[in-house]
C-alpha positions in Angstrom: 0.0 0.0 0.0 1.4 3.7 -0.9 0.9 5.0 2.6 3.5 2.3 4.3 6.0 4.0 2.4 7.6 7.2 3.0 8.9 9.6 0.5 12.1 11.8 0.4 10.1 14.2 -2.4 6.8 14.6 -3.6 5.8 16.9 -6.6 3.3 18.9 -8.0 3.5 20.0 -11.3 0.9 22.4 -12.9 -2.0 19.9 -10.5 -2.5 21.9 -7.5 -5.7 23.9 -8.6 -7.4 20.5 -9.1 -7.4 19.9 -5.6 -10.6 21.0 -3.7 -9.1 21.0 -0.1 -5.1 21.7 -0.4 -4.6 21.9 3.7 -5.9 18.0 3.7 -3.7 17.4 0.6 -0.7 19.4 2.3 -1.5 17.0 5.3 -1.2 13.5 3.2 1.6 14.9 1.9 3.2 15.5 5.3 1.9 11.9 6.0 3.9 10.3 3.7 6.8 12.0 3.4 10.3 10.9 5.2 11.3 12.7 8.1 13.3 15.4 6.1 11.2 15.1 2.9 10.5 18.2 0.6 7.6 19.0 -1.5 8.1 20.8 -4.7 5.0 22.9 -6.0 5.2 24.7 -9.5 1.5 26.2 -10.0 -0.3 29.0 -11.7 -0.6 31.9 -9.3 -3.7 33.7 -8.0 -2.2 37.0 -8.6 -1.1 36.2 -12.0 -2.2 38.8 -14.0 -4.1 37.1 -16.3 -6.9 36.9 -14.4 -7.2 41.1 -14.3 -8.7 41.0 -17.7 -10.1 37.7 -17.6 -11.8 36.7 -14.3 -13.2 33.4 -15.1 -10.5 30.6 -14.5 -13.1 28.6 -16.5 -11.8 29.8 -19.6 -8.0 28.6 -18.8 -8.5 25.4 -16.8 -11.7 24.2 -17.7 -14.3 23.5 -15.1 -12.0 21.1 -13.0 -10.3 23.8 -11.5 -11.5 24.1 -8.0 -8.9 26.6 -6.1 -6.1 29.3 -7.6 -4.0 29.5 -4.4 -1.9 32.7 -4.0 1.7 32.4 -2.8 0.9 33.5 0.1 -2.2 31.0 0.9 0.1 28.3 -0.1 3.0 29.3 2.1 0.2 29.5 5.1 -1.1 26.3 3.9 2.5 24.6 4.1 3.2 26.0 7.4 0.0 24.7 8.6 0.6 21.6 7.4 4.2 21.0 9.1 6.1 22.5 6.7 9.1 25.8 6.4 8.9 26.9 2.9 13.1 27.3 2.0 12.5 29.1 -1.5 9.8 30.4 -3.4 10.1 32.2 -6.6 7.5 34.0 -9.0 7.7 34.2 -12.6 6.2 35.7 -15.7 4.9 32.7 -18.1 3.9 34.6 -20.3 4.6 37.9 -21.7 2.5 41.0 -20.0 2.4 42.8 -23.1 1.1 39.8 -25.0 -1.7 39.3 -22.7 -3.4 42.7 -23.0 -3.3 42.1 -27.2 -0.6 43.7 -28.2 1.5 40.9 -31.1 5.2 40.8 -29.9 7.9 42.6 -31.5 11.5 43.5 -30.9 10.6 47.3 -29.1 7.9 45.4 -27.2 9.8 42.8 -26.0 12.2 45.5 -25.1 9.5 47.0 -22.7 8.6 43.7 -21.3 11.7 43.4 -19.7 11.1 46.3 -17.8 7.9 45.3 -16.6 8.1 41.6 -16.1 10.9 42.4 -13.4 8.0 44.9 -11.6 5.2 42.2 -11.6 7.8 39.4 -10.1 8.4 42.1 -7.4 5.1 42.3 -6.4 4.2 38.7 -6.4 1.7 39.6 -9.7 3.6 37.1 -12.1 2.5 34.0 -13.8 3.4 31.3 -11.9 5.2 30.6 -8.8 7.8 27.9 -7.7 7.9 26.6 -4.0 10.8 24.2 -2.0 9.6 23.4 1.7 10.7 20.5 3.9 9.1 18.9 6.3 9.8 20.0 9.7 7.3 18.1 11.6 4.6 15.7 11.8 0.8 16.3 11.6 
């Protein structure tokens, strides 16, 4: 049976909205990780600003989507759940300029630079990246 085993890493890639109750997920996961396992989350980002223009998540995910989890919901999730987040990172997936209609071109892309930088500073990028270990049990 999968939970007699323990894990040293578990993963999830692009799944996380999916899930309707992440704390419970975040607590399975604690579950069957080793002592000084790690989880690894690389999701699409509440803030992303996608959604400023388009609201409906609908539209991108489909109607599975249950949850689009902020990095800072997930980071009180993981906490929560027995877990010290040890890097987190957000990043533009796509290009700002592109969203809003405009086609891409060498001045644009240019311009996107400058403003890509801005949104990852504020935590308004695409996607975000997240390391934690676990640093105790639940």
């Amino acid at each position: 049976m999968i939970t007699e085993k323990n894990f040293k890493l578990i993963t999830f890639l692009e799944n996380i909205y999916y899930y309707p109750r992440l704390d419970n997920v975040f607590k399975t996961a604690n579950c069957l990780l080793d002592k000084n396992g790690y989880i690894f989350i690389k999701t699409l980002s509440g803030d992303s600003p996608c959604f400023w223009w388009n609201t409906s998540r609908i539209e991108r995910y489909n109607v599975s989507a249950s949850c689009m989890p902020t990095l800072s919901s997930l980071k009180y999730m993981l906490k929560n759940s027995g877990f010290e987040v040890i890097a987190s990172k957000c990043y533009p997936y796509y290009n700002i300029l592109s969203m809003i209609g405009l086609t891409k071109n060498r001045w644009l892309n240019k311009v996107s630079r400058v403003f890509n930088p801005i949104f990852n500073l504020l935590h308004l990028s695409d996607r975000v990246m997240i390391i934690c270990k676990k640093v105790k049990d639940i």
